[in-house]
ROMI-267600 format. One record per residue: residue in one letter; y, x, z of N, C-alpha, C in turn; residue number from 1. Coordinates in pm, 1 decimal, padded with zeros to 6 digits. Each point is the difference from the previous one (the first is absolute). Last residue first. Example, Ala and Ser with C-alpha at 12.3 -4.5 7.8 and 13.67 -1.06 7.14 Angstrom:
# residues 2
+------+----------+----------+----------+----------+----------+----------+----------+----------+----------+-----+
| type |      n.y |      n.x |      n.z |     ca.y |     ca.x |     ca.z |      c.y |      c.x |      c.z | seq |
+------+----------+----------+----------+----------+----------+----------+----------+----------+----------+-----+
|    S | -00225.0 |  01285.0 |  00708.0 |  00119.0 |  00082.0 |  00006.0 |  00109.0 | -00077.0 |  00073.0 |   2 |
|    A | -00572.0 |  00029.0 | -00007.0 |  00119.0 | -00089.0 |  00000.0 |  00120.0 |  00090.0 |  00000.0 |   1 |
+------+----------+----------+----------+----------+----------+----------+----------+----------+----------+-----+
***
This chain:
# residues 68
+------+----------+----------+----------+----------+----------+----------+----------+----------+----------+-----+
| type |      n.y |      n.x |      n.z |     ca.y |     ca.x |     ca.z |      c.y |      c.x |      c.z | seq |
+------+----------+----------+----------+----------+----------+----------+----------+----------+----------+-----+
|    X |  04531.7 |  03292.1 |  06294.2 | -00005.1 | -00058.9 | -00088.3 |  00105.4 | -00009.5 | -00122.7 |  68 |
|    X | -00027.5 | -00089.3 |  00539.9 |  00001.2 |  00120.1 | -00083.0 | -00031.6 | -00059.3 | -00149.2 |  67 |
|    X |  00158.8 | -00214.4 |  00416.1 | -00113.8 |  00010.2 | -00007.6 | -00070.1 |  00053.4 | -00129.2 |  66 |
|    X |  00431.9 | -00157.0 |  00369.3 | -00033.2 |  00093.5 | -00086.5 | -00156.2 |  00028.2 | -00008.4 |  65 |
|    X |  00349.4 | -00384.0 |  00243.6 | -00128.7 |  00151.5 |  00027.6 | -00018.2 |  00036.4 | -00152.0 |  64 |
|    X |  00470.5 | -00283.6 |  00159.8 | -00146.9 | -00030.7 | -00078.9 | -00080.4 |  00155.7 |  00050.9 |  63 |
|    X |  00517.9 | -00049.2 |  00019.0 | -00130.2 |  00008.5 |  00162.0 | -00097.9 | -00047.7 | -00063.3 |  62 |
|    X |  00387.8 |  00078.9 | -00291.0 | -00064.8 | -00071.3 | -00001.4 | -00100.7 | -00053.8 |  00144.0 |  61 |
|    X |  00218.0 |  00426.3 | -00139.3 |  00113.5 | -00100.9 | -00042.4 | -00060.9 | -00151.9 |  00045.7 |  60 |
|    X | -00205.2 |  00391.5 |  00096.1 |  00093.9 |  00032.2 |  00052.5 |  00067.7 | -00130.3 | -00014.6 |  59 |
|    X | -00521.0 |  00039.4 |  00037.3 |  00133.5 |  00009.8 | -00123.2 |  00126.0 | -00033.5 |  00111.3 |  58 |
|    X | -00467.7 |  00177.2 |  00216.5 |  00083.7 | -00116.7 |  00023.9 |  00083.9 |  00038.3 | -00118.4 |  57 |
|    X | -00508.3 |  00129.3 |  00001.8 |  00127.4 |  00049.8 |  00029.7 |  00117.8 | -00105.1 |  00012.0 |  56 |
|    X | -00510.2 |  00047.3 | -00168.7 |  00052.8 | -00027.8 |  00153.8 |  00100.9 |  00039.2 |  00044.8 |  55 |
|    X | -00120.6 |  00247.0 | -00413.5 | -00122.2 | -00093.8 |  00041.7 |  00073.8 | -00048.1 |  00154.8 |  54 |
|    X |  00280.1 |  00274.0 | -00217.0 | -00026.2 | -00066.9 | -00129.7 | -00107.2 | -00162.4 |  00053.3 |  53 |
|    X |  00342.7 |  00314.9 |  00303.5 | -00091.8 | -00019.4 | -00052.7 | -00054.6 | -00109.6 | -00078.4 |  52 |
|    X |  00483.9 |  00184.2 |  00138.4 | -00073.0 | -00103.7 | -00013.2 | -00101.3 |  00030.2 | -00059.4 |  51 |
|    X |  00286.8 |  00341.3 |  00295.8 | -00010.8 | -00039.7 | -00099.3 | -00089.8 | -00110.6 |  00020.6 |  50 |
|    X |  00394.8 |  00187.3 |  00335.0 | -00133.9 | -00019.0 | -00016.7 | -00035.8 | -00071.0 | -00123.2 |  49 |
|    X |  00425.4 |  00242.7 |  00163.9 | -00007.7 | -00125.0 |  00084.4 | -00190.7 | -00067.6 | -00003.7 |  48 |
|    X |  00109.1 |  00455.8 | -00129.4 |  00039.6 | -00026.4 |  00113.6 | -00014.6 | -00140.0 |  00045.8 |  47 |
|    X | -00263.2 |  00210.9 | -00437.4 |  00108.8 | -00061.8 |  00028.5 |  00008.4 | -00039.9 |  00139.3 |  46 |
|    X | -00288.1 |  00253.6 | -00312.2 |  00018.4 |  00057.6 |  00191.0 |  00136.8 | -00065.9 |  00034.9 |  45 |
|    X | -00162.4 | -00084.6 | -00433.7 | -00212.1 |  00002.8 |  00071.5 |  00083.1 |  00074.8 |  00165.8 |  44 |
|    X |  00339.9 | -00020.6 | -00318.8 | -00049.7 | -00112.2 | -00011.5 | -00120.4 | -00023.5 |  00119.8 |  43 |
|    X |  00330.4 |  00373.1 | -00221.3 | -00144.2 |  00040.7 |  00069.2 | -00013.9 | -00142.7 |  00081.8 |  42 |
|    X |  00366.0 |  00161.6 | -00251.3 | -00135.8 | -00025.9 | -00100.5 | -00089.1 | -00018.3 |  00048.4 |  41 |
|    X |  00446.9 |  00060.6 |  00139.0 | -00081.9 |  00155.3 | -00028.4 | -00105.5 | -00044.9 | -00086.3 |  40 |
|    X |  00248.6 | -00339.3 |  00239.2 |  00096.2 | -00012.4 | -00136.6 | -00080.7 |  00163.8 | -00035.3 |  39 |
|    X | -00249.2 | -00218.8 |  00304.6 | -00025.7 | -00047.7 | -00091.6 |  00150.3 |  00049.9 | -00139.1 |  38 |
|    X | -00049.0 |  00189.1 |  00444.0 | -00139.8 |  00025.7 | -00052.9 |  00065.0 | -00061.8 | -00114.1 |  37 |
|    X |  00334.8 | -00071.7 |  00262.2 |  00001.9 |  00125.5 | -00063.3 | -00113.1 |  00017.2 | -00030.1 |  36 |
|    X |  00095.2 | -00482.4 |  00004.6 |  00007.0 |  00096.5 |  00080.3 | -00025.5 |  00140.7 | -00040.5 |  35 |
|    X |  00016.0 | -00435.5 | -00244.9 |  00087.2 |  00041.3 |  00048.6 |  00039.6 |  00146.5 |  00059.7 |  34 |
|    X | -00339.6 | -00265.0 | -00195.9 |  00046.9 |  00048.0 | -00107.2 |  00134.0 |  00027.7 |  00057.6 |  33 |
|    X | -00400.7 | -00264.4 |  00221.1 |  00165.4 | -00017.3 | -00002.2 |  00097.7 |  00074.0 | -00104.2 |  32 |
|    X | -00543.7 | -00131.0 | -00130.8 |  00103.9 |  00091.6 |  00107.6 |  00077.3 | -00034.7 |  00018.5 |  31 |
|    X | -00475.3 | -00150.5 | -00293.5 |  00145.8 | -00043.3 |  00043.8 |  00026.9 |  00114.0 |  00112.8 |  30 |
|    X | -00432.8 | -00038.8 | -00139.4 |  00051.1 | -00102.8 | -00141.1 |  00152.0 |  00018.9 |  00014.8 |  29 |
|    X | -00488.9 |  00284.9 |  00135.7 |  00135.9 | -00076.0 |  00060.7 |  00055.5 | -00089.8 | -00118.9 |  28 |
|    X | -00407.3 |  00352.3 |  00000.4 | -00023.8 | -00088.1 |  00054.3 |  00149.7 | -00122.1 |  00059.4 |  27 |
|    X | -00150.7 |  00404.6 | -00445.5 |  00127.0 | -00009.0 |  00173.1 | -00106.6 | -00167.4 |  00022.5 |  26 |
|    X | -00175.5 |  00443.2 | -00332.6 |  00052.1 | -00151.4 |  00004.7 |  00027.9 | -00034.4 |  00143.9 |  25 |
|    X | -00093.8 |  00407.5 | -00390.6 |  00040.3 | -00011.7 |  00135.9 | -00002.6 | -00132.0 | -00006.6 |  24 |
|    X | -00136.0 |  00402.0 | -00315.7 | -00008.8 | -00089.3 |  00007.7 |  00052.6 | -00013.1 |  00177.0 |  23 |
|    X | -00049.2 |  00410.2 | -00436.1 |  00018.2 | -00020.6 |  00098.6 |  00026.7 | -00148.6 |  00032.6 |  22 |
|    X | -00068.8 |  00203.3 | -00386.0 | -00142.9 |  00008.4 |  00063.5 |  00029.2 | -00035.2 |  00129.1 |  21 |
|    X |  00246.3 | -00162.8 | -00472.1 |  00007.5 |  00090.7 |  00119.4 | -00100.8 |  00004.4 |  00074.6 |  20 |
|    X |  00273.4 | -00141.0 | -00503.8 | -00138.1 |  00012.4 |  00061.6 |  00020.4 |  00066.3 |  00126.1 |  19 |
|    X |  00398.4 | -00253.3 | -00266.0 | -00026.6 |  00108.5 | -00000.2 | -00157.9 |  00003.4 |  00100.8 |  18 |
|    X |  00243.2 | -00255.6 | -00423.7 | -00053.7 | -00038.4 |  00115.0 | -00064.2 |  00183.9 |  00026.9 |  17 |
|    X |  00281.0 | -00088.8 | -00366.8 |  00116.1 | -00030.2 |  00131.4 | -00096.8 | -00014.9 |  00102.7 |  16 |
|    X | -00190.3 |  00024.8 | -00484.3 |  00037.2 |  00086.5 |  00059.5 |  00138.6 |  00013.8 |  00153.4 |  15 |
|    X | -00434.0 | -00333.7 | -00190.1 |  00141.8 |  00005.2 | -00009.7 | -00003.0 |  00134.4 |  00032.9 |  14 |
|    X | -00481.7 | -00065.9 | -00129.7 |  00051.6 | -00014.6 |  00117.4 |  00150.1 |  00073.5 | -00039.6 |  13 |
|    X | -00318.0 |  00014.0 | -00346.7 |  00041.3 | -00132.6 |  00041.6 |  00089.2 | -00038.1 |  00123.4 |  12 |
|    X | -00338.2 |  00416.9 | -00080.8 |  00140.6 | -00026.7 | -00103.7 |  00097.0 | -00132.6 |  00022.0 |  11 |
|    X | -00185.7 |  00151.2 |  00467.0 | -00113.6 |  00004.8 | -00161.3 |  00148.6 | -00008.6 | -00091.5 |  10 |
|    X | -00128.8 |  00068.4 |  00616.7 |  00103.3 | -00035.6 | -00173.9 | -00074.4 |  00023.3 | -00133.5 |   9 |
|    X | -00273.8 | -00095.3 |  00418.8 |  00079.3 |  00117.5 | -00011.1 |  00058.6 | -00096.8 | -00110.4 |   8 |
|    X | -00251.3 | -00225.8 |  00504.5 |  00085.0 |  00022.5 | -00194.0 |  00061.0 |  00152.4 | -00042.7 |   7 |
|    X | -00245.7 | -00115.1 |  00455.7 | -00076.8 |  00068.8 | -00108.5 |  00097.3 | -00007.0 | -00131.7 |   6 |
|    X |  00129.3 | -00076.4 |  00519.7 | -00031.8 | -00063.8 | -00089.6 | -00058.7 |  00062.2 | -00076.2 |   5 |
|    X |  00074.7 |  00110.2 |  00441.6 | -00128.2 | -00065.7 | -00037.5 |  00056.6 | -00032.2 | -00130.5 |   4 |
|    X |  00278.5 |  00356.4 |  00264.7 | -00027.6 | -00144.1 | -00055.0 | -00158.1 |  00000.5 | -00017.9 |   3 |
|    X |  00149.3 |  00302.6 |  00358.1 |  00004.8 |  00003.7 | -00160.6 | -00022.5 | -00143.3 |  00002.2 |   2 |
|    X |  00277.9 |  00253.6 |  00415.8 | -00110.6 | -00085.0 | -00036.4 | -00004.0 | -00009.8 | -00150.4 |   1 |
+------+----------+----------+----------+----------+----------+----------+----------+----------+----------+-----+
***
């Protein structure tokens, strides 16, 4: 997927910020960070089940989750 943003770098723009065309955004907030998905990185296929951002139960807390 391409970004939508339009900024390009200019003289002014730090040199440590790096520009990319490529874009992603996760819908979760939380994992067990336990299980063999999540210690691989792969969070979004955590075994015990991830916390969605919109309507999701917090792990630590049982409050709903309501993004943002």
């Amino acid at each position: 997927m391409k970004s939508s943003a339009t900024s390009q770098p200019t003289a002014s723009t730090p040199a440590n910020i790096k520009w990319a065309i490529w874009s992603a955004s996760v819908c979760m907030v939380d994992s067990c960070r336990s299980c063999p998905s999540c210690k691989e990185g792969l969070e979004q296929y955590c075994e015990v089940g991830f916390v969605g951002i919109y309507n999701g139960q917090d792990r630590e807390t049982g409050d709903v989750t309501y993004g943002g």
